[in-house]
TITINU-248975 format. One record per residue: residue in one letter; x, y, z of N, C-alpha, C in turn. Coordinates in steps of 0.1 Angstrom, whole numbers. Example, Ala and Ser with C-alpha at 12.3 -4.5 7.8 and 13.67 -1.06 7.14 Angstrom:
2
  aa   n.c1   n.c2   n.c3  ca.c1  ca.c2  ca.c3   c.c1   c.c2   c.c3
   A    132    -57     78    123    -45     78    132    -33     78
   S    128    -22     71    137    -11     71    129      0     79
This chain:
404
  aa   n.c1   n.c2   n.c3  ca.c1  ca.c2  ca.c3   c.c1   c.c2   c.c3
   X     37   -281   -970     45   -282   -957     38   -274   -946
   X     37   -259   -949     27   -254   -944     13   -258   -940
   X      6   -261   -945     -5   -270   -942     -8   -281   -930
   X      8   -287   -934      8   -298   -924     12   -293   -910
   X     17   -281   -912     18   -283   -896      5   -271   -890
   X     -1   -267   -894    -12   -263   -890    -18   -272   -888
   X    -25   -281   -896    -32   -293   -891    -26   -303   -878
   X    -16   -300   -876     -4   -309   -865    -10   -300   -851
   X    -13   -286   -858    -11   -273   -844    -26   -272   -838
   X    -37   -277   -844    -48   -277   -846    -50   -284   -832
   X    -48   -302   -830    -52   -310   -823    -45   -308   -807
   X    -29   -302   -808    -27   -298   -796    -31   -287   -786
   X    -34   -280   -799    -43   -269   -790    -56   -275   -783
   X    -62   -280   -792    -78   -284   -789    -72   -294   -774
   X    -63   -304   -777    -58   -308   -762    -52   -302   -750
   X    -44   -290   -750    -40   -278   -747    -57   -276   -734
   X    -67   -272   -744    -78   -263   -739    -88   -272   -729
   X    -87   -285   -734    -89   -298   -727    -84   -299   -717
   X    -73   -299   -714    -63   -298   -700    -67   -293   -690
   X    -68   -275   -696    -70   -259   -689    -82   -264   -682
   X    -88   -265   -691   -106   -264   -682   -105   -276   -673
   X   -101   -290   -674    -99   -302   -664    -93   -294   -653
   X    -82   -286   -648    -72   -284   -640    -80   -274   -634
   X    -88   -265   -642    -96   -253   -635   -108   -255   -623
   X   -115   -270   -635   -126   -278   -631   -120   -282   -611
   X   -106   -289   -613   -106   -297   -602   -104   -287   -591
   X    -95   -272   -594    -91   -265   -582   -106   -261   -578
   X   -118   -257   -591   -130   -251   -580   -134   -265   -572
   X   -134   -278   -578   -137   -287   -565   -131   -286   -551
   X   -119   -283   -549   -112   -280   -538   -119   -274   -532
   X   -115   -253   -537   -122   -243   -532   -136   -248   -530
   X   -146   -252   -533   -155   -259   -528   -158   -267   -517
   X   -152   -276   -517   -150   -287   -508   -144   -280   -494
   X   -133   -272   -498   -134   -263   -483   -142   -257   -478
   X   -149   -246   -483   -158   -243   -481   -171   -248   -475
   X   -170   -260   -476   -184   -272   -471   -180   -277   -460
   X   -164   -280   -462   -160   -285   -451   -161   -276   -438
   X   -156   -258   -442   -155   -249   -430   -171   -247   -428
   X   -181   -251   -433   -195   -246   -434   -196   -261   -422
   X   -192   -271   -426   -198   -283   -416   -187   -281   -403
   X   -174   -276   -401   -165   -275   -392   -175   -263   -382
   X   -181   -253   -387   -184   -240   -384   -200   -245   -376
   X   -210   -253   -384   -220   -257   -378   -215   -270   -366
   X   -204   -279   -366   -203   -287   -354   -205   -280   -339
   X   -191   -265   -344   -186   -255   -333   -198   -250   -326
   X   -208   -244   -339   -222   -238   -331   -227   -251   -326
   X   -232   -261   -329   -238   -272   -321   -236   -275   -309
   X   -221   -278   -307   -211   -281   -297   -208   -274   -288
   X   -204   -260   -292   -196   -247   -285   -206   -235   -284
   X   -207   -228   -296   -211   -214   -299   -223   -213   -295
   X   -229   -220   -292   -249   -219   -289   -248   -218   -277
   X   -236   -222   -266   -239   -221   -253   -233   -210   -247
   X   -226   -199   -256   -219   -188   -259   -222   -174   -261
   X   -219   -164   -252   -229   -151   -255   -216   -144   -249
   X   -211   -135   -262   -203   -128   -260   -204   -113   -265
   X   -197   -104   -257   -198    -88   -262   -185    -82   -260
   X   -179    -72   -267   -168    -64   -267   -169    -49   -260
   X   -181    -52   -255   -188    -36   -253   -188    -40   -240
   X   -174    -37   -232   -175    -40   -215   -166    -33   -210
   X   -167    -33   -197   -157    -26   -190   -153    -24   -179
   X   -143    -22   -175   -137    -25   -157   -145    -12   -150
   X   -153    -16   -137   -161     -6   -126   -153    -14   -113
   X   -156     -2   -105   -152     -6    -94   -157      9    -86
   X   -159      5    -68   -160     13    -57   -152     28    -63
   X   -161     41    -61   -153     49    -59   -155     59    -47
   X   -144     51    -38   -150     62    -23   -146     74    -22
   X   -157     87    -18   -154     96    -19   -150     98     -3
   X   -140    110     -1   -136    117      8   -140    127     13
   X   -151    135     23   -152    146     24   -154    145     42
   X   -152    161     44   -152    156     59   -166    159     67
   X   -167    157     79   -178    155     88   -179    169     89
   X   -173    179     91   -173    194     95   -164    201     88
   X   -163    217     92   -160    224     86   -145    229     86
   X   -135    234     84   -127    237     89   -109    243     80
   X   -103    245     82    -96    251     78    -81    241     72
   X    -79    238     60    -67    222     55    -50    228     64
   X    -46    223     69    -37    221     75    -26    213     71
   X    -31    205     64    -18    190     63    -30    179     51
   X    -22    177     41    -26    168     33    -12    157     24
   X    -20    143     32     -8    130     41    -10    124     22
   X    -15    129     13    -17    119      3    -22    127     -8
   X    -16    120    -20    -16    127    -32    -21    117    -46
   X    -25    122    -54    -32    107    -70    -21    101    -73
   X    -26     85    -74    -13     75    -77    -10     72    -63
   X    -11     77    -52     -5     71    -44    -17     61    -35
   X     -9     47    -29    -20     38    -21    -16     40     -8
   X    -30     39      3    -30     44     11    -35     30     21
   X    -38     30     36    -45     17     41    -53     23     49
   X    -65     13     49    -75     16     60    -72     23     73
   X    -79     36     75    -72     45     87    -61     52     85
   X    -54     55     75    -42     63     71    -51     73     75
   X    -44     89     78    -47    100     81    -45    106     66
   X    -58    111     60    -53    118     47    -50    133     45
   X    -61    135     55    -63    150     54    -64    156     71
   X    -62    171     68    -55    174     83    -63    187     87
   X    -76    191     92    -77    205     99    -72    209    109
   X    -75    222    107    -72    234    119    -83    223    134
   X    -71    222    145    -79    218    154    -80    224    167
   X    -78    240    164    -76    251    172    -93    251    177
   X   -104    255    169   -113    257    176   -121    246    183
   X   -120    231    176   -127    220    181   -118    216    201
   X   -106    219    199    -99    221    209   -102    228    225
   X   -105    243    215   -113    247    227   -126    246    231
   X   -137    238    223   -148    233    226   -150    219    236
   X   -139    213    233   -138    201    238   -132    204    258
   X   -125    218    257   -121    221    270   -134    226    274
   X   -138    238    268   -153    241    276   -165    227    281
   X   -167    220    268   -174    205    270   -172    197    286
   X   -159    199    284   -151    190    299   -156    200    311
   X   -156    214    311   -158    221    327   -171    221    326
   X   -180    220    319   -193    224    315   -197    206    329
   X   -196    196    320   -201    185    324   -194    182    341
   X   -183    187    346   -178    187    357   -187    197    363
   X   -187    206    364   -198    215    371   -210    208    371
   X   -218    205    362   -229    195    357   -231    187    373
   X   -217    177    370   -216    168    381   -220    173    393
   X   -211    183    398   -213    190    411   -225    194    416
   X   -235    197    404   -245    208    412   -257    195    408
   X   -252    185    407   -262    171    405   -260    165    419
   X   -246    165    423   -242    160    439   -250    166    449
   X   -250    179    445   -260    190    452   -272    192    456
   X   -277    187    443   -292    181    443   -295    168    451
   X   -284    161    450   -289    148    460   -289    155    476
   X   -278    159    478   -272    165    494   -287    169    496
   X   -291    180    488   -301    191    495   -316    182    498
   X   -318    170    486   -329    160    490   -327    157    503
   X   -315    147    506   -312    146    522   -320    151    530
   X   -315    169    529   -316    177    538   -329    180    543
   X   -330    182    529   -353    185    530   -358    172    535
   X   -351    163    534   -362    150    539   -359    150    554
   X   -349    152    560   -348    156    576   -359    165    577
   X   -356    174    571   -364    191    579   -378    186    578
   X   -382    173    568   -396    172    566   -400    163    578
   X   -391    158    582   -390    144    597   -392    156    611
   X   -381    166    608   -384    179    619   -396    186    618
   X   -403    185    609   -420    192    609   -426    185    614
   X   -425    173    610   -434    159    613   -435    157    633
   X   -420    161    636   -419    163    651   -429    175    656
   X   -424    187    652   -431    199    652   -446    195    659
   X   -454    196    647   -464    187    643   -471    182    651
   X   -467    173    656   -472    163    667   -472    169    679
   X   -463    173    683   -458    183    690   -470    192    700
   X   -471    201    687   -487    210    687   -497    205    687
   X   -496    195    684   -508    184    685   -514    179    699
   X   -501    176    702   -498    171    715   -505    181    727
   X   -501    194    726   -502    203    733   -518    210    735
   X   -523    210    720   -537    215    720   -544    207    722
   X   -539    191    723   -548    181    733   -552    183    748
   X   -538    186    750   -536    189    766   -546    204    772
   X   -544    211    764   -548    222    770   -563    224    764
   X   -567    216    753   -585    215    758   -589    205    766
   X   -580    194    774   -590    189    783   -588    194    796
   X   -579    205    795   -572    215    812   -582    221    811
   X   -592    229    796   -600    243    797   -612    236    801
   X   -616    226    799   -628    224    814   -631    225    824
   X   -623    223    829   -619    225    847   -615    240    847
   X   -612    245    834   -608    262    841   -593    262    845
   X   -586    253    839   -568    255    845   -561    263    834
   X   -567    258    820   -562    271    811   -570    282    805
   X   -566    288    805   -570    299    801   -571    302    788
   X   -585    308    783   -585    308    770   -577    312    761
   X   -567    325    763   -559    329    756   -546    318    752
   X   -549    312    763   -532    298    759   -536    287    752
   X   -550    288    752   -557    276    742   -555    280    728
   X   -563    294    720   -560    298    715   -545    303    706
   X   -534    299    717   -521    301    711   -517    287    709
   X   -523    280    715   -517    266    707   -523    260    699
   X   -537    264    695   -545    264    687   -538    269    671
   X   -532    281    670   -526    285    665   -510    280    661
   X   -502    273    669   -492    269    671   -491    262    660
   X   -504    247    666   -504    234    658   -511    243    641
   X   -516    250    640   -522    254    628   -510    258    619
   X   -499    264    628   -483    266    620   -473    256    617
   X   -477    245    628   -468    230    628   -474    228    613
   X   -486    227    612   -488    220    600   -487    226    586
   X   -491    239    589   -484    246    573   -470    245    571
   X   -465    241    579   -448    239    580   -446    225    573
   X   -453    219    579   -453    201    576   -459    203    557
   X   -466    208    557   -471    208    544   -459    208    538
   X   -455    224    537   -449    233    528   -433    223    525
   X   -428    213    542   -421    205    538   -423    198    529
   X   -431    190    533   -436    178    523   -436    185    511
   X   -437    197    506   -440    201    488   -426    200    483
   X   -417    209    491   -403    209    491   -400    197    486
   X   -400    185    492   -392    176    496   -401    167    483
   X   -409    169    478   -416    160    462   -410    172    453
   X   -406    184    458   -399    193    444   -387    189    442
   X   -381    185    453   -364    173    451   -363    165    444
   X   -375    156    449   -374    143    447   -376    144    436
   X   -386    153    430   -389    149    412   -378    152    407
   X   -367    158    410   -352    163    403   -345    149    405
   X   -341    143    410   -334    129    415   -340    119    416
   X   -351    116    416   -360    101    417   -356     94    408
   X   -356     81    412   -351     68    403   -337     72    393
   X   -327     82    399   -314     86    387   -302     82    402
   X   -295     82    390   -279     80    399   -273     91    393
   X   -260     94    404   -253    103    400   -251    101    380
   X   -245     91    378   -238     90    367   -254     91    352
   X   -263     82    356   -279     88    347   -284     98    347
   X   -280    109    356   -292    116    361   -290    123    345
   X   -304    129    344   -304    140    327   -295    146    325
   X   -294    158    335   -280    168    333   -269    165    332
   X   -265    150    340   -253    146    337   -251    139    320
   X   -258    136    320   -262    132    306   -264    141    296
   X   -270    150    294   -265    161    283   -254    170    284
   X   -250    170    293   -234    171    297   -228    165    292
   X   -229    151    294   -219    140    287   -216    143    277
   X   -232    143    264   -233    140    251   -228    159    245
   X   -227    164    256   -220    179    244   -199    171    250
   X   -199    165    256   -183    164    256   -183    151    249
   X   -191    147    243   -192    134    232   -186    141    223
   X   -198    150    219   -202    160    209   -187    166    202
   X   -178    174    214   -169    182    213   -159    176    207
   X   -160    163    218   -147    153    217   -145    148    197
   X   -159    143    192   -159    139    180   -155    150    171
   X   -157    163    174   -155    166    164   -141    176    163
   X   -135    173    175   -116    175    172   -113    157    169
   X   -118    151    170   -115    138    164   -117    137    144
   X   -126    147    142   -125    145    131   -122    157    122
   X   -114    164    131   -108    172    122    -94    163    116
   X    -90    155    119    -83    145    110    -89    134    106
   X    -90    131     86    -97    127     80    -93    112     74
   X    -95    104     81    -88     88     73    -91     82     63
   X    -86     73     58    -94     66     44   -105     55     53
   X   -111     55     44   -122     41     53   -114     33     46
   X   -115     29     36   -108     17     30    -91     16     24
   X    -84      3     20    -74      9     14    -81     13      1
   X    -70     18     -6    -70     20    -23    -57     28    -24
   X    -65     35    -37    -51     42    -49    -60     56    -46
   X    -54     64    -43    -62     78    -40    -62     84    -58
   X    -72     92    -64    -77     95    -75    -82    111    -74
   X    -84    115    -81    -94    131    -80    -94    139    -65
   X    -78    139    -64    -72    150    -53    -79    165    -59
   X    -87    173    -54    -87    187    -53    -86    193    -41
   X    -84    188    -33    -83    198    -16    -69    204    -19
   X    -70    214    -16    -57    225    -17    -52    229      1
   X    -39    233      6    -33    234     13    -37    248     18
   X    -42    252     34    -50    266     34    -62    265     32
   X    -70    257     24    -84    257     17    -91    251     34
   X   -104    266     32   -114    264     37   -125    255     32
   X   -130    245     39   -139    231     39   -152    234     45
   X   -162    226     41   -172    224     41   -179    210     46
   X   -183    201     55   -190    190     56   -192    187     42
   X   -189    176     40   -198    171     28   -189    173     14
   X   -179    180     15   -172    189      4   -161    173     -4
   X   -161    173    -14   -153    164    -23   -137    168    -20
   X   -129    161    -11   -115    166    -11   -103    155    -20
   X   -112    140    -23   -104    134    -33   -110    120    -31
   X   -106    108    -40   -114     95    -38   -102     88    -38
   X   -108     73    -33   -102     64    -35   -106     50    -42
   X    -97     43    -46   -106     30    -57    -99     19    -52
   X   -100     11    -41    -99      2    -40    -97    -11    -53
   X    -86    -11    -58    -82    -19    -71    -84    -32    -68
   X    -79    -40    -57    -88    -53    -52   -100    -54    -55
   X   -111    -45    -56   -125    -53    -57   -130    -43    -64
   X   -124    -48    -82   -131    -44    -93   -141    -55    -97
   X   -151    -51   -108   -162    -59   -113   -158    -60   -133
   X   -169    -69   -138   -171    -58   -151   -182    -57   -156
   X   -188    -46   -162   -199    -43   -167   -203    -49   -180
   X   -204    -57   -187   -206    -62   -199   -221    -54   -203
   X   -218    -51   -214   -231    -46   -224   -238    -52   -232
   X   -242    -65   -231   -250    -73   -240   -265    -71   -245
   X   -266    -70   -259   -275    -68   -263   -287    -76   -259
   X   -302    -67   -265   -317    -76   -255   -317    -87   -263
   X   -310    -93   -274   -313   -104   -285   -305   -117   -274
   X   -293   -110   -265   -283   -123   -262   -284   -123   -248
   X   -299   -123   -242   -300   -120   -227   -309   -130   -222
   X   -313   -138   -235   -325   -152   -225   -318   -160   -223
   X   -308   -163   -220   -304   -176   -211   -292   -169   -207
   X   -287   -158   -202   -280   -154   -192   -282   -150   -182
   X   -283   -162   -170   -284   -160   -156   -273   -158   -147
   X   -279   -154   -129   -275   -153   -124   -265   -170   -121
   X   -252   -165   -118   -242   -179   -115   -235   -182   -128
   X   -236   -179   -140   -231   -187   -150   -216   -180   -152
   X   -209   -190   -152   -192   -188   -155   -195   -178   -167
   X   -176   -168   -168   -175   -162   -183   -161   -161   -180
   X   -157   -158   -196   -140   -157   -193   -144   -144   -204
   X   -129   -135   -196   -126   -121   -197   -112   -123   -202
   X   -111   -107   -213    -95   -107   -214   -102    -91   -218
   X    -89    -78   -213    -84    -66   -213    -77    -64   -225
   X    -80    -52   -229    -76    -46   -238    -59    -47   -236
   X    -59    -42   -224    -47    -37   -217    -36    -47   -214
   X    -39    -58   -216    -29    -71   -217    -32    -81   -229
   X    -41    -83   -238    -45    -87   -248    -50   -103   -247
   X    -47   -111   -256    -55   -121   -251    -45   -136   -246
   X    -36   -132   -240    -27   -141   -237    -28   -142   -221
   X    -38   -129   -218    -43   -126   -199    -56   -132   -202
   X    -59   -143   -193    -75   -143   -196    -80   -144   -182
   X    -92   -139   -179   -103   -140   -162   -107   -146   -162
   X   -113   -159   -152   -122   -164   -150   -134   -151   -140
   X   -144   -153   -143   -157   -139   -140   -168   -154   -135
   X   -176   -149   -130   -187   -154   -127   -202   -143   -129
   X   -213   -144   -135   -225   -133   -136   -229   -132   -121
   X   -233   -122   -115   -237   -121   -103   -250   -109   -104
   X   -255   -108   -114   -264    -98   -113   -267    -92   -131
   X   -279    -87   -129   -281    -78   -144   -288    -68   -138
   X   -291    -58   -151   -290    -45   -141   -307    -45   -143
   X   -315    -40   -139   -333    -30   -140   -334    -25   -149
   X   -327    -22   -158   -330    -15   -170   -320    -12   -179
   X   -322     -8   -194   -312     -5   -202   -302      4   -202
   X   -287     11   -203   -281     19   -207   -292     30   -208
   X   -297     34   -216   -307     46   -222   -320     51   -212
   X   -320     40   -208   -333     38   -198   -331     47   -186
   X   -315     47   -180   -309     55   -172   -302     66   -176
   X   -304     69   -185   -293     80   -188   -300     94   -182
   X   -290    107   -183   -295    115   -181   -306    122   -189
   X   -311    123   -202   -321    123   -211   -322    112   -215
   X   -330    106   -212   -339     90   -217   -343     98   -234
   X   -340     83   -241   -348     83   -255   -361     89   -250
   X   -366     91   -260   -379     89   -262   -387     93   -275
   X   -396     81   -276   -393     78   -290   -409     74   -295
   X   -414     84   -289   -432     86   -294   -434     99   -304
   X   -424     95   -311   -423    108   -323   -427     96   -341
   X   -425    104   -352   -432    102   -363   -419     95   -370
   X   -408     97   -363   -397     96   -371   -391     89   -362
   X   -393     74   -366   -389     63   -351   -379     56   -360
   X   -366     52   -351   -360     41   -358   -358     37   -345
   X   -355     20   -349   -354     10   -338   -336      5   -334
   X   -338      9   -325   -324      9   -316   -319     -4   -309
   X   -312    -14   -312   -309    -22   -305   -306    -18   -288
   X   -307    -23   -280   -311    -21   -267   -298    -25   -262
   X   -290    -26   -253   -280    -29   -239   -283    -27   -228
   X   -285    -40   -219   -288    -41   -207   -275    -48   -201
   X   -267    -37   -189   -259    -39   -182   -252    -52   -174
   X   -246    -66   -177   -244    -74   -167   -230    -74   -158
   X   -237    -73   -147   -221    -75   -139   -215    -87   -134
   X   -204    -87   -137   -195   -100   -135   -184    -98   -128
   X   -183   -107   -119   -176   -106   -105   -159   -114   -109
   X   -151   -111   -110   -131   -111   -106   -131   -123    -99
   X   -122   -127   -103   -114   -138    -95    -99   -128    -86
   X   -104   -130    -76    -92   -115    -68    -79   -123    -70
   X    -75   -135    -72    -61   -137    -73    -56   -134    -88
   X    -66   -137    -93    -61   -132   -108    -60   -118   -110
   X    -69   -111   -103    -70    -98   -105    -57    -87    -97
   X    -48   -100    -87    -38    -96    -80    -27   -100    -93
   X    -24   -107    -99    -17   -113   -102    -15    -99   -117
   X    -25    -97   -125    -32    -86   -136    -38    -75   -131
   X    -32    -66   -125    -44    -55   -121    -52    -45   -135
   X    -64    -41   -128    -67    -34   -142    -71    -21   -132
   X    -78    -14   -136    -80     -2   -138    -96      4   -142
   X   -103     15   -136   -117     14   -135   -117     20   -155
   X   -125     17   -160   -127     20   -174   -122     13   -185
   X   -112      7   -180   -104     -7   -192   -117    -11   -201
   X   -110    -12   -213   -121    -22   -221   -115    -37   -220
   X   -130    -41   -220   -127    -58   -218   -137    -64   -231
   X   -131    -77   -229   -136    -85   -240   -147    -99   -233
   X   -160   -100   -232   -166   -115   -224   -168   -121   -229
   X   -168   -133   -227   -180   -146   -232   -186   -151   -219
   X   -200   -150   -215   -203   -160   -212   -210   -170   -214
   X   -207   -185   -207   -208   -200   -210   -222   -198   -206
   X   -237   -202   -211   -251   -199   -211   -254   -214   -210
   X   -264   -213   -201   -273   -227   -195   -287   -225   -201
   X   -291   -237   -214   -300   -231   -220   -317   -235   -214
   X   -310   -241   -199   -322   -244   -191   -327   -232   -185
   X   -335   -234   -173   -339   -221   -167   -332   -221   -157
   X   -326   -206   -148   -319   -203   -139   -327   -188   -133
   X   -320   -184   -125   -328   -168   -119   -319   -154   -130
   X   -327   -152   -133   -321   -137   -142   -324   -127   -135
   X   -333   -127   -121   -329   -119   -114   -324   -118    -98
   X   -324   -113    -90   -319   -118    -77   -331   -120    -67
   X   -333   -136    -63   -342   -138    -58   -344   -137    -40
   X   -335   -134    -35   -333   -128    -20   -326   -117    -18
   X   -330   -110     -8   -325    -97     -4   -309   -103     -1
   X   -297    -92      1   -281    -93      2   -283    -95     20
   X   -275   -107     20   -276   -107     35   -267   -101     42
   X   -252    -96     38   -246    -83     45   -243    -75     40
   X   -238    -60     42   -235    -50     36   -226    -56     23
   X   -224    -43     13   -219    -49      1   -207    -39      3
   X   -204    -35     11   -194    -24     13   -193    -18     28
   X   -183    -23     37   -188    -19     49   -169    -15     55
   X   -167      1     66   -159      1     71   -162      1     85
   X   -147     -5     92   -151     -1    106   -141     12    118
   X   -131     19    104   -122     29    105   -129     42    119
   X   -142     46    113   -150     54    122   -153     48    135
   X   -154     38    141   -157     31    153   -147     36    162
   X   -132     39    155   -126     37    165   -127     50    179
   X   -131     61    173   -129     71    185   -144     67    192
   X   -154     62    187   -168     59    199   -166     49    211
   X   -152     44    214   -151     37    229   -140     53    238
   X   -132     59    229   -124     69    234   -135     82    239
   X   -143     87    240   -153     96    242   -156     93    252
   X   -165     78    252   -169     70    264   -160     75    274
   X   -147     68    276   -137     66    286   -134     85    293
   X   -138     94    279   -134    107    289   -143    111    291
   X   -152    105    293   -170    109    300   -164    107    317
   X   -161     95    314   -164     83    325   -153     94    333
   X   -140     95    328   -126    101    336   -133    115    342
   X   -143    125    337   -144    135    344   -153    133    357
   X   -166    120    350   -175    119    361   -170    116    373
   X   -159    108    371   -151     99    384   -142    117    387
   X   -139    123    383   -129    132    390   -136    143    397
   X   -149    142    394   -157    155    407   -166    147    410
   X   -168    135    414   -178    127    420   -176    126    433
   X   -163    128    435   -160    128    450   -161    114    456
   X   -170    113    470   -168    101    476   -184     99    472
   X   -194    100    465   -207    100    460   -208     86    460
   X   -216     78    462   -220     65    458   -223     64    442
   X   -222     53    439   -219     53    422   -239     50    417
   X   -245     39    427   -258     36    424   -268     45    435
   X   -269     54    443   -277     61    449   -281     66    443
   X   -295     68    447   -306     71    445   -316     76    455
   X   -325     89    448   -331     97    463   -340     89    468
   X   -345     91    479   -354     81    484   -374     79    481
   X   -373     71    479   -388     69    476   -397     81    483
């Protein structure tokens, strides 16, 4: 009995093990067959997609950082703005003492008034010398006149030598007179020739020290050139300043960039113009940018650093390289998502495997950054030039000029 069912237990096993390996057999067909399939799914994508694709994670939001320091020196008084806060073109940020430029600007003003006057003076006294030179010129002739007459009287014996002799002498005085006018009257003229009251030199460095004065109680209050988000406040309240001195910046959040780090292997067919889409750390990938390449940079990360590699040593290992590209924001998206200077970002850009310019082949045809906040006080100087010159010019003619 025994027997028999061993022999019974024998064949289902052996069918049993027959099964196992068929069922094992077919799941590795599967697992296979996916795998070929994701290997032919994976090479369409590169054919199709991925080859015209150059992407890096190694990026990051840049943007303008304007610094704030002032034109002169002076003492802080009032500070209109603080970090985190946004400001607009011409806001008043910072505030000096405008005690001393004050009284420069009053001295400036009597200085160039007086100027005026003793310029009026100079013309008057040409006038005057050119008469007295017209009254020598009479003189002159005069004596002339006289020592004609009385050498054709001393023939006949009607004058007498001694009166010849004095008019001899006369006209010898007419004319050192006439001279000494005439020198006078080209020592004038070289002071006023070809000037008008309002050209003449002196009135003119006159002018430019009440320019001078005027600009610089104008900038003891310090504006933003641009808008932005003010950043790296250190000016202190009381703190004495310096020209030139760092009192805080600003970053214009509107016109950020991003720097993408792409390696030297993924840089031959990324040119200038080629689309890329961006997504931030900081909103993940459900924000995405359209970017455009607008530039690559002269050289590598390393290349610029403050200690450059250098790598003519015995013990070299080879460094994959990053050369900088910058990619230009869509500003409505970038309104819509703001980011922030240092964000990490994520790129791809779409690559044209034809040829295009990888570098920039014409010079920038206008500034890449331009304010016009400072213009405004150089028509206001003008106008208090003009206001003093008109207020001691008196009844002066505006285009006179001394005479030839």
């Amino acid at each position: 009995m025994d027997n028999d069912n061993t022999a019974a237990a024998a064949p289902a096993a052996a069918d049993g093990s027959k099964g196992g390996n068929g069922k094992r057999g077919r799941m590795l067909t599967v697992v296979l067959g996916f795998f070929v399939l994701c290997g032919i799914a994976y090479g369409i994508y590169w054919v199709l997609v991925s080859r015209y694709q150059e992407s890096t994670d190694d990026a990051y939001v840049n943007g303008n950082v304007v610094q704030i320091t002032p034109q002169q020196g002076g003492t802080v008084v009032a500070i209109a703005a603080d970090n985190t806060d946004l400001v607009k073109a011409g806001q008043i940020l910072v505030q000096l003492d405008p005690s001393d430029a004050s009284v420069a600007l009053a001295a400036a003003d009597a200085q160039l008034a007086k100027t005026v006057r003793q310029v009026r003076n100079l013309f008057a006294t040409t006038d005057q010398v050119q008469a007295n030179v017209r009254m020598r010129e009479a003189d002159f002739a005069k004596a002339q006149e006289d020592l004609a007459r009385r050498e054709r009287l001393a023939d006949s014996g009607a004058v007498a030598g001694e009166d010849l002799q004095h008019a001899r002498d006369l006209q010898k005085i007419a004319q050192a007179a006439l001279a000494a006018a005439r020198d006078q009257a080209a020592a004038n003229r070289a002071l006023v020739d070809q000037t008008t009251l309002e050209n003449h030199p002196e009135v003119r460095y006159a002018a430019g020290k009440v320019r001078e004065a005027y600009l610089a109680l104008a900038r003891t209050k310090i504006p933003a050139p641009v808008s932005g988000q003010v950043t790296k406040r250190s000016v202190q309240l009381g703190q004495r300043v310096g020209p030139g001195m760092p009192l805080m910046a600003l970053v214009p959040l509107d016109q950020l960039w991003v720097d993408a780090n792409f390696k030297e292997a993924q840089l031959q067919h990324v040119h200038i113009g080629q689309k890329a889409k961006l997504s931030a750390d900081l909103y993940g990938s459900q924000v995405e940018y359209d970017g455009k390449v607008v530039g690559l940079d002269a050289g590598t990360g390393s290349a610029f650093s403050l200690l450059p590699a250098q790598n003519a040593s015995g013990n070299w290992i080879k460094v994959v390289q990053r050369v900088p590209v910058r990619i230009a924001l869509d500003p409505a998206q970038l309104a819509r998502h703001p980011l922030r200077i240092g964000l990490s970002m994520a790129v791809t850009v779409t690559v044209d495997l034809g040829e295009g310019p990888a570098v920039a082949e014409a010079p920038r045809a206008a500034p890449a950054y331009v304010t016009s906040v400072f213009d405004e006080n150089r028509g206001k100087d003008e106008a208090a030039v003009a206001r003093i010159i008109r207020a001691n010019a008196g009844g002066f003619p505006k285009h006179s000029a001394a005479h030839p």
